[in-house]
SERO-4910 file (N, C-alpha, C, O; in steps of 0.05 Angstrom, whole numbers):
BEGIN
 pado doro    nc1    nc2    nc3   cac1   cac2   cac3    cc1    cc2    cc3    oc1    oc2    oc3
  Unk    A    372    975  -4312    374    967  -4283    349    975  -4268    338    959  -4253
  Unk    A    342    996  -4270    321   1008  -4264    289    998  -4265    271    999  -4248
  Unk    A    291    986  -4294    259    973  -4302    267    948  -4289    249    938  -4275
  Unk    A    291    936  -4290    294    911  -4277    284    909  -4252    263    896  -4248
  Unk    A    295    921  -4234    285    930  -4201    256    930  -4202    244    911  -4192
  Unk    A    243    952  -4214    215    954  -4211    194    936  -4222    170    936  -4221
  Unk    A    210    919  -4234    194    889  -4253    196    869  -4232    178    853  -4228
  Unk    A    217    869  -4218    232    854  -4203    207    868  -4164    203    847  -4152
  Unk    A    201    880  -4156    187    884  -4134    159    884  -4146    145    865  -4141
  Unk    A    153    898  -4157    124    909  -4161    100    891  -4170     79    901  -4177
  Unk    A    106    858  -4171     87    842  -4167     88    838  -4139     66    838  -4128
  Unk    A    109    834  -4121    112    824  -4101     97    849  -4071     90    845  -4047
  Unk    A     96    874  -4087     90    900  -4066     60    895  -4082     46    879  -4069
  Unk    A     49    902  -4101     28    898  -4103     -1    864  -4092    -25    864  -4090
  Unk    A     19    841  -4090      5    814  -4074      4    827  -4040    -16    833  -4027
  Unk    A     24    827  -4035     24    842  -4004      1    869  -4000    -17    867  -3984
  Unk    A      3    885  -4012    -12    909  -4012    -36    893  -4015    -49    891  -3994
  Unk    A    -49    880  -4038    -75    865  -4030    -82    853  -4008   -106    856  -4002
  Unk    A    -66    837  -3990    -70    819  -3964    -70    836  -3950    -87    833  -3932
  Unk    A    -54    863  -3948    -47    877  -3922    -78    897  -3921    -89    904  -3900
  Unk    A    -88    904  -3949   -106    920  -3948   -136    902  -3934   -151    914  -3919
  Unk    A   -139    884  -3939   -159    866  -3934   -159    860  -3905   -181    851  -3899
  Unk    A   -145    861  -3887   -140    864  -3857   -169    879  -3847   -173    901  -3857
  Unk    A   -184    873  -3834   -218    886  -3832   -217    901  -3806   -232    919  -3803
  Unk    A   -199    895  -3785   -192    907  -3765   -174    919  -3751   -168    915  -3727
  Unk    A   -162    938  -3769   -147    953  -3761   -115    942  -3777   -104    921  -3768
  Unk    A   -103    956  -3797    -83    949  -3812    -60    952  -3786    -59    969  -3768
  Unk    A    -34    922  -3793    -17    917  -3782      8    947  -3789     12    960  -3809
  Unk    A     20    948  -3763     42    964  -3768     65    966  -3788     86    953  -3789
  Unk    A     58    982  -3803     76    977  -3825    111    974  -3826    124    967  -3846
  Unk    A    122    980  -3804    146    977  -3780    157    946  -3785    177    939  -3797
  Unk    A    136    929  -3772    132    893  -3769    127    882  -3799    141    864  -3809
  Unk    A    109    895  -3810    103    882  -3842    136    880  -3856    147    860  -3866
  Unk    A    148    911  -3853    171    915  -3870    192    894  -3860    203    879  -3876
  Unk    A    198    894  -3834    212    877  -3820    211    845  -3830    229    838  -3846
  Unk    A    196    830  -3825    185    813  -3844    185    813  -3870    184    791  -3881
  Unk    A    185    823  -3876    185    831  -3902    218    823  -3918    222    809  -3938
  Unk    A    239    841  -3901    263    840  -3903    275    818  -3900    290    810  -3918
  Unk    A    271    802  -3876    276    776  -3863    271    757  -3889    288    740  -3896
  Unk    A    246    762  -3902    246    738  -3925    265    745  -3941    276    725  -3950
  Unk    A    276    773  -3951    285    776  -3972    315    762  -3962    325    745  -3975
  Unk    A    326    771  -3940    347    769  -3936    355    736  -3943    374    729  -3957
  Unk    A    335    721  -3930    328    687  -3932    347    676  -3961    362    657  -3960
  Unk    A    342    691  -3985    350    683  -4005    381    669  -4007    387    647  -4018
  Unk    A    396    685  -3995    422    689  -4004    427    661  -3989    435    642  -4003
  Unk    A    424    657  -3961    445    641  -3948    431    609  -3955    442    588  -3949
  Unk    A    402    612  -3973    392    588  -3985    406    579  -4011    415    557  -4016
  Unk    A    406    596  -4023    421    604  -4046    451    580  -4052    456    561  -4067
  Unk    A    467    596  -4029    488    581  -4019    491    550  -4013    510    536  -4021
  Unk    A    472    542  -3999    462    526  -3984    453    500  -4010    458    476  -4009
  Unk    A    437    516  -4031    430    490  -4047    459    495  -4070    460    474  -4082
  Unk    A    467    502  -4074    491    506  -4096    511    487  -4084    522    470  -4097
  Unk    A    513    489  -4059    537    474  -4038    521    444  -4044    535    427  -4053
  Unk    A    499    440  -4040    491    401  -4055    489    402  -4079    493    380  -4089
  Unk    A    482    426  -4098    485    415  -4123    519    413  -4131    521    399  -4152
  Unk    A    541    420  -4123    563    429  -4123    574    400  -4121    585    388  -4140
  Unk    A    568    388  -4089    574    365  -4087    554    339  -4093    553    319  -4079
  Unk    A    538    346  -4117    524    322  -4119    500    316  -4102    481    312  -4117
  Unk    A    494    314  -4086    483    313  -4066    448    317  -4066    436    338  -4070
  Unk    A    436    293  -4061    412    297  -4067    396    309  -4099    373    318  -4098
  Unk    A    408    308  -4120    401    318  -4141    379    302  -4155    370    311  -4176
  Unk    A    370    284  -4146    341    270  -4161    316    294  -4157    311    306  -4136
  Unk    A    298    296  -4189    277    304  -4181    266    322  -4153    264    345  -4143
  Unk    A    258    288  -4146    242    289  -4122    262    300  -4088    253    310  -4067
  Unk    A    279    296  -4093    293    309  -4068    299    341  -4076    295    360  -4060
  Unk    A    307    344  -4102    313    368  -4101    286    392  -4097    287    413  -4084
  Unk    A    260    378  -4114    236    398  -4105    222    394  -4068    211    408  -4051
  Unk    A    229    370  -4072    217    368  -4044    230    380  -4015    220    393  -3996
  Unk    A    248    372  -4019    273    367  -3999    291    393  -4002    292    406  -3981
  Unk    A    305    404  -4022    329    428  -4022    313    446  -4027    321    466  -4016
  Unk    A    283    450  -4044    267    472  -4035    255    474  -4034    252    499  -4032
  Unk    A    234    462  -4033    203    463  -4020    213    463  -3980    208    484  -3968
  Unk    A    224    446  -3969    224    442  -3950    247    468  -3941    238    483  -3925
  Unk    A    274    472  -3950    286    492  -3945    279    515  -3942    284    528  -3921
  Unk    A    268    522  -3960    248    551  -3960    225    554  -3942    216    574  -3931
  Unk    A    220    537  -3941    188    537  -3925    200    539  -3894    199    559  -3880
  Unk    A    207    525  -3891    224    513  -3865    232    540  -3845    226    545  -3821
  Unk    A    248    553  -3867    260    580  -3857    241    598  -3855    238    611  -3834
  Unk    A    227    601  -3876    202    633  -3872    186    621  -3849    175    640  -3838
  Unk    A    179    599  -3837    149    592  -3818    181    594  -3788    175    599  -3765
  Unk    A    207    591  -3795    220    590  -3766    218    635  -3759    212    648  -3739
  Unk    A    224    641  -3782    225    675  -3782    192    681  -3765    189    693  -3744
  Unk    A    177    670  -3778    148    677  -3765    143    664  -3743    130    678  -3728
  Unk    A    147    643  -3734    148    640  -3708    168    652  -3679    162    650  -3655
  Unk    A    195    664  -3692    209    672  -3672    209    704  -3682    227    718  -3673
  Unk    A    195    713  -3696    198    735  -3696    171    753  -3691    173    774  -3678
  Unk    A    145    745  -3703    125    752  -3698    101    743  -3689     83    759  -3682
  Unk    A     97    717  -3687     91    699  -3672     76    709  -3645     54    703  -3639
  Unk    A     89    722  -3634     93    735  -3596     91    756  -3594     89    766  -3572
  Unk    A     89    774  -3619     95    800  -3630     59    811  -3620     38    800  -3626
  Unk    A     64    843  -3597     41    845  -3594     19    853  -3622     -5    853  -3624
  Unk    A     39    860  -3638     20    870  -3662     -3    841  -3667    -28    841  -3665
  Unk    A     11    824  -3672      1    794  -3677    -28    788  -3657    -30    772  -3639
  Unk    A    -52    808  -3669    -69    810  -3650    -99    789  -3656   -114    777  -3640
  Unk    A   -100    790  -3678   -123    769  -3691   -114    749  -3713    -93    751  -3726
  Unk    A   -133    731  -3716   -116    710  -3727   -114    719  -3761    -99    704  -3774
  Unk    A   -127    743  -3775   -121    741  -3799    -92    757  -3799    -80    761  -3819
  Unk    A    -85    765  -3775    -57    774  -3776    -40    754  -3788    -28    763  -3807
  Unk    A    -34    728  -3783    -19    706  -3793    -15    707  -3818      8    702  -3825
  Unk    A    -40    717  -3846    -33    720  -3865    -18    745  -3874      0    745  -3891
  Unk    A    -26    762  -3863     -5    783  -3871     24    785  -3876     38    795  -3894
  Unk    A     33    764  -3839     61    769  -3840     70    739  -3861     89    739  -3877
  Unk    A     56    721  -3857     55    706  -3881     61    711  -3906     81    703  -3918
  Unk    A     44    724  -3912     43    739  -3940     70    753  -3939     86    745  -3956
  Unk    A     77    772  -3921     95    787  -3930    118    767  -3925    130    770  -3947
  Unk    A    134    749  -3910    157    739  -3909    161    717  -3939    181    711  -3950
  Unk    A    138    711  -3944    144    699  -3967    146    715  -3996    153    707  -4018
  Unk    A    135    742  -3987    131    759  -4020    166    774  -4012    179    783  -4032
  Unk    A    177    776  -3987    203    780  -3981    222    766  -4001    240    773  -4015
  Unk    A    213    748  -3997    238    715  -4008    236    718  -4039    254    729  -4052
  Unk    A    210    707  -4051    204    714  -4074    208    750  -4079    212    748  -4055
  Unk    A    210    765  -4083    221    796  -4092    246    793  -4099    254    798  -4122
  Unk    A    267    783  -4073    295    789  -4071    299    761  -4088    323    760  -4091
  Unk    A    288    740  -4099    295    724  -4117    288    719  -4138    292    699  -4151
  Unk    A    269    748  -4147    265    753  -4177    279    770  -4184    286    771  -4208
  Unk    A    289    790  -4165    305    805  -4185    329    801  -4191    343    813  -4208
  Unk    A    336    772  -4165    364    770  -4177    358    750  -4199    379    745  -4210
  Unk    A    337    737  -4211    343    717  -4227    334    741  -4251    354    742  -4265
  Unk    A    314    760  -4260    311    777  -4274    347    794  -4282    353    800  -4305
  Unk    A    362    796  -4263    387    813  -4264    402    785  -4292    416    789  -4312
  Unk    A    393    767  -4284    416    746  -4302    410    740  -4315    426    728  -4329
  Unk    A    378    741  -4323    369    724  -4349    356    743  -4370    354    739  -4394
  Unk    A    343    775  -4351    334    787  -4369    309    800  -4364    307    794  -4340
  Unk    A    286    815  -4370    271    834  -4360    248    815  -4379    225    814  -4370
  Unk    A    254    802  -4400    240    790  -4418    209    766  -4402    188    760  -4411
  Unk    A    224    759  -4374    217    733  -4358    199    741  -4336    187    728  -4319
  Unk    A    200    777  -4342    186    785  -4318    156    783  -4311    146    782  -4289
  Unk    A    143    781  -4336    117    765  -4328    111    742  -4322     92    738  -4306
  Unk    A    124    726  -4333    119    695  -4328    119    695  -4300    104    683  -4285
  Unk    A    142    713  -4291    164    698  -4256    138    714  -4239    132    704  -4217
  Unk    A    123    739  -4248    102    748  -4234     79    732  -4233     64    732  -4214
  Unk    A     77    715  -4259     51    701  -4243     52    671  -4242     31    658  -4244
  Unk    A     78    659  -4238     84    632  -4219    104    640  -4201     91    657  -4190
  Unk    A    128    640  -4190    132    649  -4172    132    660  -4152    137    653  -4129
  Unk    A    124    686  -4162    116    705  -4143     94    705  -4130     97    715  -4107
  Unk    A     70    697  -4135     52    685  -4138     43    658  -4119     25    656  -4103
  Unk    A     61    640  -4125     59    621  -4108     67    631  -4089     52    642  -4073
  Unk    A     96    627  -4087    100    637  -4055     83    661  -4042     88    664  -4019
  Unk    A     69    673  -4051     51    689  -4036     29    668  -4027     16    674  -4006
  Unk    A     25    651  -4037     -1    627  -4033      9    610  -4011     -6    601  -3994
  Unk    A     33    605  -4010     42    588  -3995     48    605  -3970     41    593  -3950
  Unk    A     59    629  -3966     62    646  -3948     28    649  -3931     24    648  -3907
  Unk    A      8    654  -3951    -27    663  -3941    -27    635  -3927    -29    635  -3902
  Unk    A    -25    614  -3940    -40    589  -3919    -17    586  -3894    -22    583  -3870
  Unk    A      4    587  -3903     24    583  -3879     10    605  -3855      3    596  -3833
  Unk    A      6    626  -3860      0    649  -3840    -29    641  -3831    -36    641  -3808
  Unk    A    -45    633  -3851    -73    625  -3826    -63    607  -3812    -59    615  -3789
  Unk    A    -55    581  -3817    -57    564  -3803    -35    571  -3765    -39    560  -3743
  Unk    A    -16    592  -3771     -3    600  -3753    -28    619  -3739    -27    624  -3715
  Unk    A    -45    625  -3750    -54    652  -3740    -84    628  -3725    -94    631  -3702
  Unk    A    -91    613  -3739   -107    597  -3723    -98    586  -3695   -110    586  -3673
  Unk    A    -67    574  -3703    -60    558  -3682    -51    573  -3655    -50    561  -3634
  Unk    A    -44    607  -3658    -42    628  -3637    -74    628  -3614    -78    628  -3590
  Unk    A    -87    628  -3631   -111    642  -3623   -133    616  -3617   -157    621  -3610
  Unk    A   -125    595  -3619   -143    571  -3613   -130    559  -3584   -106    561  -3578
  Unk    A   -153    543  -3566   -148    542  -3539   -134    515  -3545   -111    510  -3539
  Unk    A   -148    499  -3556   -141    468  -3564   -124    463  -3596   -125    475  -3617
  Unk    A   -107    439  -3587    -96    437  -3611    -70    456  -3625    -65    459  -3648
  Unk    A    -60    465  -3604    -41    488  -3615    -17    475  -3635    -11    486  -3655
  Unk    A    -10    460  -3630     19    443  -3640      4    436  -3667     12    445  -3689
  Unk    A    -12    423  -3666    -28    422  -3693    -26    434  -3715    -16    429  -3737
  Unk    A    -42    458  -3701    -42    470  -3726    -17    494  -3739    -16    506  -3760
  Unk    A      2    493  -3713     29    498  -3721     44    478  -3735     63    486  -3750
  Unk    A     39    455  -3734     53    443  -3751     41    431  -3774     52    411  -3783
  Unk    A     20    441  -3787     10    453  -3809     14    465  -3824     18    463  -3848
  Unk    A     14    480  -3809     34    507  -3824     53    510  -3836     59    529  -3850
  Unk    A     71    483  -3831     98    478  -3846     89    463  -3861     94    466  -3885
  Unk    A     73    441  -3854     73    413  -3873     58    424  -3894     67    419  -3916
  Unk    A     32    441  -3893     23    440  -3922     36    457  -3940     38    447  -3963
  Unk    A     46    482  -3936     58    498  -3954     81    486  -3957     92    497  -3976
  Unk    A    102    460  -3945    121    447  -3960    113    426  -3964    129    410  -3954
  Unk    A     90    413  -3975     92    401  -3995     67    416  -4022     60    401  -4041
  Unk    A     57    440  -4020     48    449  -4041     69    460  -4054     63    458  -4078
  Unk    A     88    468  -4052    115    478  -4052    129    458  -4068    139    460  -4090
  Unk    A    127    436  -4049    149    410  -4066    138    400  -4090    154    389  -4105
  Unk    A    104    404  -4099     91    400  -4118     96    408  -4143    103    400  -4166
  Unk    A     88    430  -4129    100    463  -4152    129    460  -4168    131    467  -4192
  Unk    A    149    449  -4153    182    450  -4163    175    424  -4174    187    419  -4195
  Unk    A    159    405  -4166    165    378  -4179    157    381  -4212    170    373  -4232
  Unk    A    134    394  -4211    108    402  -4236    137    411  -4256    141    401  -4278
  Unk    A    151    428  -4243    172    444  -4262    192    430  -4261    207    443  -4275
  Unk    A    205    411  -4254    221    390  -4259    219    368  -4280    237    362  -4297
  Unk    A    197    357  -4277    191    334  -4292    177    328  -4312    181    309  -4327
  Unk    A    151    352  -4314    136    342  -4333    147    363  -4361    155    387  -4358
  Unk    A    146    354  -4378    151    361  -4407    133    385  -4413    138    409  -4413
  Unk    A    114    374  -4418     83    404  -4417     66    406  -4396     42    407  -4394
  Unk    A     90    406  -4379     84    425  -4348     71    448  -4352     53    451  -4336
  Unk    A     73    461  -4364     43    477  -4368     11    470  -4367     -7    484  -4357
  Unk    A     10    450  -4377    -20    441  -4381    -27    425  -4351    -50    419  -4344
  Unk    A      0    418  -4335    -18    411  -4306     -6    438  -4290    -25    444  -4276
  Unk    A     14    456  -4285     12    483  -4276     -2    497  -4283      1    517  -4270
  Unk    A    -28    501  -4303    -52    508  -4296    -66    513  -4276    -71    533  -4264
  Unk    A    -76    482  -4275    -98    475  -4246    -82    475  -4233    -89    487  -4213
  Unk    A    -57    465  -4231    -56    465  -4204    -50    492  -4187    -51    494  -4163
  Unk    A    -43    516  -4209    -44    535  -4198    -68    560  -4197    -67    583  -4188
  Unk    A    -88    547  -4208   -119    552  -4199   -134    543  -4170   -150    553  -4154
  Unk    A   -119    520  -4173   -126    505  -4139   -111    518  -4116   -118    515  -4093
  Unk    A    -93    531  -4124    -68    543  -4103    -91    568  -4102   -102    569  -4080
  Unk    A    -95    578  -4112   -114    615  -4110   -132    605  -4093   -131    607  -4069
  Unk    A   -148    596  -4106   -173    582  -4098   -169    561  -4068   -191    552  -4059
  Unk    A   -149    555  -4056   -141    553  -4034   -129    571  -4018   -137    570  -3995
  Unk    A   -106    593  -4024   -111    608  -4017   -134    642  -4002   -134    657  -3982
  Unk    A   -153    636  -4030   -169    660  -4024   -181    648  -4001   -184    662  -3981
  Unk    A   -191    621  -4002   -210    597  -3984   -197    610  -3951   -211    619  -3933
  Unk    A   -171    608  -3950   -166    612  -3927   -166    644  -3915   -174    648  -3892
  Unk    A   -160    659  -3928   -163    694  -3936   -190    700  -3924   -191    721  -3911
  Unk    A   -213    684  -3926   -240    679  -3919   -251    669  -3900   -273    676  -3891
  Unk    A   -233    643  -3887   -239    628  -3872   -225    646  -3836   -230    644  -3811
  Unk    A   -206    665  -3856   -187    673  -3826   -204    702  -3816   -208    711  -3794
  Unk    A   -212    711  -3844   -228    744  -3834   -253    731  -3819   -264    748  -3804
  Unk    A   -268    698  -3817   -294    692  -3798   -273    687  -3774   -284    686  -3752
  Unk    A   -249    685  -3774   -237    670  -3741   -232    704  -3729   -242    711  -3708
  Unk    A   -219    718  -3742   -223    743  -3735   -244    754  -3724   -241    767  -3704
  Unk    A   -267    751  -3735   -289    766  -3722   -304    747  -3699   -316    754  -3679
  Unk    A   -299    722  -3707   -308    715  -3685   -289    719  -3654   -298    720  -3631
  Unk    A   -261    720  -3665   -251    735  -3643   -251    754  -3620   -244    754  -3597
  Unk    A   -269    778  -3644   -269    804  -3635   -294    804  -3625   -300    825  -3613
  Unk    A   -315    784  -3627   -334    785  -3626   -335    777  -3589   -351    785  -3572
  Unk    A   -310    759  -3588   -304    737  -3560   -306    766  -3536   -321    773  -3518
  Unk    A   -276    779  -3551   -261    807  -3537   -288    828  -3530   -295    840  -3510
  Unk    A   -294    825  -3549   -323    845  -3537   -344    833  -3518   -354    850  -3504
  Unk    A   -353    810  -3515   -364    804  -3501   -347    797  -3467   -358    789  -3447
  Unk    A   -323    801  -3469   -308    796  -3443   -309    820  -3438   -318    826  -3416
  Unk    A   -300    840  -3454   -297    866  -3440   -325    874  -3427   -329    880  -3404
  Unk    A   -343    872  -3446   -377    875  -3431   -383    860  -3404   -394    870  -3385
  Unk    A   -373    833  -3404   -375    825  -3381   -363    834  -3357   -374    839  -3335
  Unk    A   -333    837  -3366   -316    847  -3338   -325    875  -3338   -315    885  -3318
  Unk    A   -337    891  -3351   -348    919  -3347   -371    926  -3330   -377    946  -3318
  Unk    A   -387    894  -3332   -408    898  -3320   -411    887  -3294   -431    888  -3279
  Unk    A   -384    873  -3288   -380    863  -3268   -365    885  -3244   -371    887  -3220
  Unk    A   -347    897  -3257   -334    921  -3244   -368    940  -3235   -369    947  -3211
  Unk    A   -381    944  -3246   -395    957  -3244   -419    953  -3215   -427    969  -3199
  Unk    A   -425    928  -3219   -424    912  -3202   -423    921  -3178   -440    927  -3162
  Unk    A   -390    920  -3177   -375    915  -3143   -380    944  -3146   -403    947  -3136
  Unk    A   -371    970  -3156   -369    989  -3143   -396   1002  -3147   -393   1025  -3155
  Unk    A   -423    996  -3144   -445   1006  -3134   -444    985  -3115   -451    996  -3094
  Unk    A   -440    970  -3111   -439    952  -3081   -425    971  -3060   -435    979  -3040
  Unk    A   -399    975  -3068   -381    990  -3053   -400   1017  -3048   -402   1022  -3025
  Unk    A   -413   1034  -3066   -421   1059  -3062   -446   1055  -3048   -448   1064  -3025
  Unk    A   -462   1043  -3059   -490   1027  -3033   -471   1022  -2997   -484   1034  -2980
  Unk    A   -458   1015  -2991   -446   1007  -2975   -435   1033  -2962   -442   1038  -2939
  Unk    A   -413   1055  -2979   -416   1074  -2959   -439   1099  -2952   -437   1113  -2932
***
């Protein structure tokens, strides 16, 4: 039970611990990470339910609805509604590579609490594989979901945009992913690339969010210099004056 558990977290604490460490300005509260964190895990169960209740009654069971539609879009759907009503507004939520973090972590939430229950039933044997496609992805799909949230916070123009980005690409890289493992026979030989292209889009954005960050901070510092020097300003005016 024991090795199970720790087979079962310790890809998912170690992907997070990489994103969270890579944060360049100042690491997020570990309070909000955990919180998030939990929120995904919790996510599992009432999804869980949710697709058993259509496979139960039939219901959408082709292929393509079931990867696209009962979980690519289910899952996704729920972790980007958790990050927008939960951290989103959140003052921690201060630069835009913050988005990947809580990203990262609501989706390494979901994936954790749904490896170890599939590890509990099938076996400790699966625990590498499920560490590096599952777990794995949904950390990829969590990193791009969180820039593009973390862009669309912190950009003057275009906000809806790129919030609704944020859903659409990680559910249909998502719906990809379940289709790859649905249909093809030696799904292996295209889950390869295509989960080379997932990293390699991932890290792309990991990269693209630490330049929106600094150019951020770069913004904040030049306002504070300004309104510093503007204050400064008025009260030698004021002190010239008396």
């Amino acid at each position: 039970m024991l090795g199970i558990l720790s087979a079962g977290i310790a890809p998912g604490a170690a992907l997070l611990s990489y994103f969270y460490l890579k944060d360049q300005y100042g690491s997020e509260p570990f309070s909000v990470v955990l919180k998030t964190f939990l929120f995904g895990a919790i996510l599992v169960f009432p999804l869980a339910f949710i697709q058993y209740i259509f496979a139960a009654e039939n219901i959408g069971q082709s292929e393509f609805i079931n990867a696209f539609v009962l979980t690519g879009f289910l899952e996704e759907f729920f972790k980007w509604f958790i990050l927008i009503y939960t951290v989103y507004q959140h003052v921690a939520f201060d630069e835009p590579y913050d988005g990947i973090v809580y990203g990262a972590s609501v989706s390494l939430g979901f994936a954790t609490a749904e490896n170890i229950v599939f590890l509990l039933a099938n076996g400790l044997e699966h625990a590498l594989g499920r560490a590096f496609l599952p777990v794995s992805s949904h950390a990829l799909f969590g990193v791009i979901m969180g820039f593009y949230i973390g862009k669309g916070k912190f950009t003057l123009q275009s906000k809806r945009k790129w919030l609704g980005l944020s859903l659409i690409i990680p559910f249909l890289l998502h719906g990809i992913y379940d289709y790859i493992l649905l249909i093809q026979q030696k799904w292996l030989m295209v889950m390869v690339p295509f989960m080379i292209f997932l990293w390699w889009l991932g890290l792309r954005k990991v990269k693209k969010a630490h330049l929106l960050s600094t150019i951020h901070y770069q913004s904040e510092v030049q306002i504070t210099n300004t309104e510093f020097s503007t204050n400064n300003n008025i009260f030698q005016r004021i002190d010239h004056h008396d």
